[in-house]
C-alpha positions in Angstrom: 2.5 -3.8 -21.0 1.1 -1.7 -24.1 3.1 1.2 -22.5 6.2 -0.7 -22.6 5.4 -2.1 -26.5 5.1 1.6 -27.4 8.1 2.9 -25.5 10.3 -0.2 -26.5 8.7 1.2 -30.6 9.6 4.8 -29.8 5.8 5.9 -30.1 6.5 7.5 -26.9 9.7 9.1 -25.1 8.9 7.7 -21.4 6.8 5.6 -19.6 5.5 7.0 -15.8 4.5 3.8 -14.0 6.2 0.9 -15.7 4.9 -2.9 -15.2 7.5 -4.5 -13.0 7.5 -7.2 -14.7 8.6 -5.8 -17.7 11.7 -3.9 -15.9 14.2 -7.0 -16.7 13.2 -6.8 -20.6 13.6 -2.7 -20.7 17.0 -3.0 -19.2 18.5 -5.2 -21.7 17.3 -2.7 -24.2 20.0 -0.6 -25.2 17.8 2.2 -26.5 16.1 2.9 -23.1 16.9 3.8 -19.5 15.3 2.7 -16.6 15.6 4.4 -13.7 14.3 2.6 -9.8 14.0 4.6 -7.1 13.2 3.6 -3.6 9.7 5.2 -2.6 7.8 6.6 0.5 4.7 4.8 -1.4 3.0 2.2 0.5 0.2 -0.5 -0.7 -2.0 -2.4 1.5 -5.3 -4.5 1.6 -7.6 -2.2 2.6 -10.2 -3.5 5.0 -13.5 -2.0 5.5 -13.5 -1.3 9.5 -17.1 -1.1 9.5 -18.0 -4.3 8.1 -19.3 -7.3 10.2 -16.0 -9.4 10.8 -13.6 -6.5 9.4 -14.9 -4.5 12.8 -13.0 -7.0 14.6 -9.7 -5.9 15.5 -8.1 -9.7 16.1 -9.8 -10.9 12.6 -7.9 -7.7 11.1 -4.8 -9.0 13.2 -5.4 -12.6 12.2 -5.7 -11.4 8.3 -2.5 -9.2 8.6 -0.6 -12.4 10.2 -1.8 -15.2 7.6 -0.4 -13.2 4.7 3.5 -13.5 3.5 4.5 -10.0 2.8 8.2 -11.7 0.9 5.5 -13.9 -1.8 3.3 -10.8 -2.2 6.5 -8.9 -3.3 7.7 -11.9 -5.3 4.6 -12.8 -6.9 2.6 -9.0 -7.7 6.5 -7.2 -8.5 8.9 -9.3 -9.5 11.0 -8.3 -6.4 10.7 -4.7 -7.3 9.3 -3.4 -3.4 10.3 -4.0 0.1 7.7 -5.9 2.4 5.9 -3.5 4.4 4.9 -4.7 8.3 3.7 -1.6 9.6 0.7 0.8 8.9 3.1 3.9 8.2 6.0 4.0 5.5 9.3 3.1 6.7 12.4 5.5 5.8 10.2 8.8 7.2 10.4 11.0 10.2 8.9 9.2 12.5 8.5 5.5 11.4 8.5 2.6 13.6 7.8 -0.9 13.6 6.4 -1.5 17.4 4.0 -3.6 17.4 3.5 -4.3 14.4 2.3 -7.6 13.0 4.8 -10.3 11.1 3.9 -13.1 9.1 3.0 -16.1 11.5 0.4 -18.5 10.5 -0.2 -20.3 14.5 -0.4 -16.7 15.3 -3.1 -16.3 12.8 -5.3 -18.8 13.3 -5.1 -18.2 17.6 -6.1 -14.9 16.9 -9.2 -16.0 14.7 -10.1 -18.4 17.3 -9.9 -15.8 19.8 -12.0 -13.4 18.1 -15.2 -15.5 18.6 -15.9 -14.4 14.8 -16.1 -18.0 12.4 -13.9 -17.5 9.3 -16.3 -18.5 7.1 -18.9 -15.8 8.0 -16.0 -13.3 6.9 -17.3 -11.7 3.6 -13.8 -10.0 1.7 -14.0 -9.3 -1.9 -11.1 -7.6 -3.0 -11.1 -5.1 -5.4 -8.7 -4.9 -7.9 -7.7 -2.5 -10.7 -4.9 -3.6 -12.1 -2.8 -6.5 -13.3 -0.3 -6.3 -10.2 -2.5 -5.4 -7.8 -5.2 -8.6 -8.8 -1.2 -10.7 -8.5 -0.9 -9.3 -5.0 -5.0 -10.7 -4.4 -4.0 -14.0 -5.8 -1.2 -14.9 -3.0 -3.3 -13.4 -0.4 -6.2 -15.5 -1.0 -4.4 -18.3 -0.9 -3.0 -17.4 1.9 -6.3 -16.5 3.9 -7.9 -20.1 2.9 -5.8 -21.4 5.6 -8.1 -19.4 8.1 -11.0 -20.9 6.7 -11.4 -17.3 5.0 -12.5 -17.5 1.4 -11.7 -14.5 -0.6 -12.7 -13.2 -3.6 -10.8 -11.2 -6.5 -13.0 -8.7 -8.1 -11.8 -6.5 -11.3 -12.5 -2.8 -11.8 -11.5 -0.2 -13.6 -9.6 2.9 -11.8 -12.4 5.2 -11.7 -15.1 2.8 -10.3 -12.9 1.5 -7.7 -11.8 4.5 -6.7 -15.5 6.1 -5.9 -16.4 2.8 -4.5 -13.6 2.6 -2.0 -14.6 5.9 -1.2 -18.1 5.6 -0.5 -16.9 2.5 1.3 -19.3 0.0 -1.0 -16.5 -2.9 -0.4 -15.2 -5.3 1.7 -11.5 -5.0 0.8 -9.0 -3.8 -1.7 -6.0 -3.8 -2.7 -4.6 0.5 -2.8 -1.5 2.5 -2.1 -0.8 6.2 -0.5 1.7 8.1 -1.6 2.9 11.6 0.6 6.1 13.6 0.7 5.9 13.5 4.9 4.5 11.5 7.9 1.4 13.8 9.4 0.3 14.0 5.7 0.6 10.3 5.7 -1.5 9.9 8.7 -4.0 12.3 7.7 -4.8 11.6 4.4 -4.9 8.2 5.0 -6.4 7.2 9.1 -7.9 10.6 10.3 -11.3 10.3 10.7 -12.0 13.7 8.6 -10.8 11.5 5.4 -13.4 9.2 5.7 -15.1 9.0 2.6 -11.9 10.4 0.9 -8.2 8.5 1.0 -9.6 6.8 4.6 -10.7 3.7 3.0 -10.4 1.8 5.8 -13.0 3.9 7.6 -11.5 4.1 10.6 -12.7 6.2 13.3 -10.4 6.9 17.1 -10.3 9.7 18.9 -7.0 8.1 20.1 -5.4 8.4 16.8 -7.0 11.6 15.7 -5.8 13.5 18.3 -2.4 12.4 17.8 -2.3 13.2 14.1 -3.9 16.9 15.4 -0.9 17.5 18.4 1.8 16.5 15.7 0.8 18.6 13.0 0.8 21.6 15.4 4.1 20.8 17.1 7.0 22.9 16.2 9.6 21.3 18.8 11.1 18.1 16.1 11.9 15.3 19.4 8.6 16.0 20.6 6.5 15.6 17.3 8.7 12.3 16.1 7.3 11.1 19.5 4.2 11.9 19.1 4.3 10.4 15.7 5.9 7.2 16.9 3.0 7.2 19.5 0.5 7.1 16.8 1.7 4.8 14.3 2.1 2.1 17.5 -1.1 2.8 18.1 -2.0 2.3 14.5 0.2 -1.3 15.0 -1.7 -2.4 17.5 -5.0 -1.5 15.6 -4.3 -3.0 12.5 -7.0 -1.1 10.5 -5.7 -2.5 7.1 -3.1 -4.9 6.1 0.4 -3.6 5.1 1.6 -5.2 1.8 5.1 -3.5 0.8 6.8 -0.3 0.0 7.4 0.8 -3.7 10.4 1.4 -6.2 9.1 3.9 -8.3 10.3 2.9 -12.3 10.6 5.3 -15.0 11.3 4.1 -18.1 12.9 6.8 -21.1 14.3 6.8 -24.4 18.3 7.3 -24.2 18.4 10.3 -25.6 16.0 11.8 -22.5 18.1 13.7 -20.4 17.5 15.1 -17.0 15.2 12.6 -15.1 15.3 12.7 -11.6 12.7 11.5 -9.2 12.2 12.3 -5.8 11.0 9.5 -2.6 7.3 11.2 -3.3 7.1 10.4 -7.3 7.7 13.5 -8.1 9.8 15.2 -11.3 10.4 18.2 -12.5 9.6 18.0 -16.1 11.5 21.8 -17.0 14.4 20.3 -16.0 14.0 17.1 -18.8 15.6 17.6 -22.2 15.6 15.7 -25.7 19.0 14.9 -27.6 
């Protein structure tokens, strides 16, 4: 919010990653330009796969099925994202929604009761490190209390949550991933070489693994888009972390900023921007 105060007091000619809930007040501002764009960035709760409970695949499922994706998006962006069901991006070569999970509280609890693992012994702090993302912990912990799970919402700066996620000292946060095309995707974010890196889940199958490996060597485009579909079903069914929702990336500028364009990956080409 102080980035918008300073843009909206021309201390500054553009804003990268505006609040969302400031989006409605800088487009009734005649001085400034926002600009939405729909985004290949994906958030998620991150669940520690190698915690006692988080190991579990059907608590993972259970967790994934207990939370409303549509209140998340409400609630943490003011509308500003599209609910995300599966583990992979939607929009990108290929995406696919098989088997993933939807939002389906029976479902949830069946699948906790299945899992032999008692709700309350489930330990999930999640991490937060910024105003939307501790919004987005809010809904979901209310959500979880109807497994009998009883979250927690912890606060931390960028830089401590970011080494802690990736030394995996946590239980669960809330994080994003952003990458211009699917096998980067997949292995910056579930191959098991990016543990201790963008892996925060932790997860480990040879399954997965070698999928990621055949796609990113195959040439022939049918056969890697099934290779890819392969994996992210696979993924689905594995549930290694909770899908949230898919971004709009805002930029926010000073009329007289010419030239902003933004591609599906975040990026801009700054030689290309002018000042009137």
């Amino acid at each position: 919010s102080s980035r918008t105060i300073a843009l909206e007091a021309n201390e500054v000619d553009m804003v990268i990653e505006v609040e969302a809930m400031d989006a409605d007040r800088i487009k009734k501002n005649d001085k400034l330009t926002l600009l939405e764009h729909d985004a290949t960035s994906v958030s998620w709760l991150m669940l520690n796969n190698e915690k006692n409970g988080l190991n579990n695949e059907l608590v993972r499922k259970a967790i994934n099925a207990a939370i409303n994706k549509e209140n998340v998006v409400t609630v943490a962006l003011n509308h500003l994202g599209s609910p995300l069901v599966s583990q992979a991006p939607q929009g990108m070569f290929g995406s696919t929604n098989e088997k993933a999970q939807r939002y389906d509280v029976e479902q949830a609890k069946k699948w906790m009761k299945e899992s032999g693992v008692k709700p309350e012994s489930v330990k999930l702090s999640i991490i937060c490190s910024s105003d939307q993302k501790k919004r987005a912990a809010e809904v979901i912990q209310a959500d979880l209390a109807q497994l009998g799970i009883a979250a927690q919402i912890e606060s931390m700066d960028l830089a401590t949550y970011l080494s802690t996620t990736a030394e995996g000292n946590f239980t669960g946060a809330i994080g994003g991933y952003s990458a211009s095309d699917m096998v980067a995707y997949l292995q910056g974010v579930f191959h098991s070489s990016s543990i201790n890196a963008s892996n925060k889940s932790r997860l480990k199958n040879d399954g997965v693994d070698a999928l990621i490996n055949e796609a990113a060597k195959t040439v022939d485009e049918g056969k890697r888009k099934k290779l890819l579909e392969d994996c992210i079903t696979n993924l689905n069914s594995l549930c290694p972390q909770v899908p949230l929702w898919q971004d709009v990336y805002l930029r926010a500028f000073q009329k007289n900023v010419k030239g902003v364009k933004i591609n599906a990956g975040g990026e801009i080409r700054f030689e290309n921007i002018s000042k009137e």
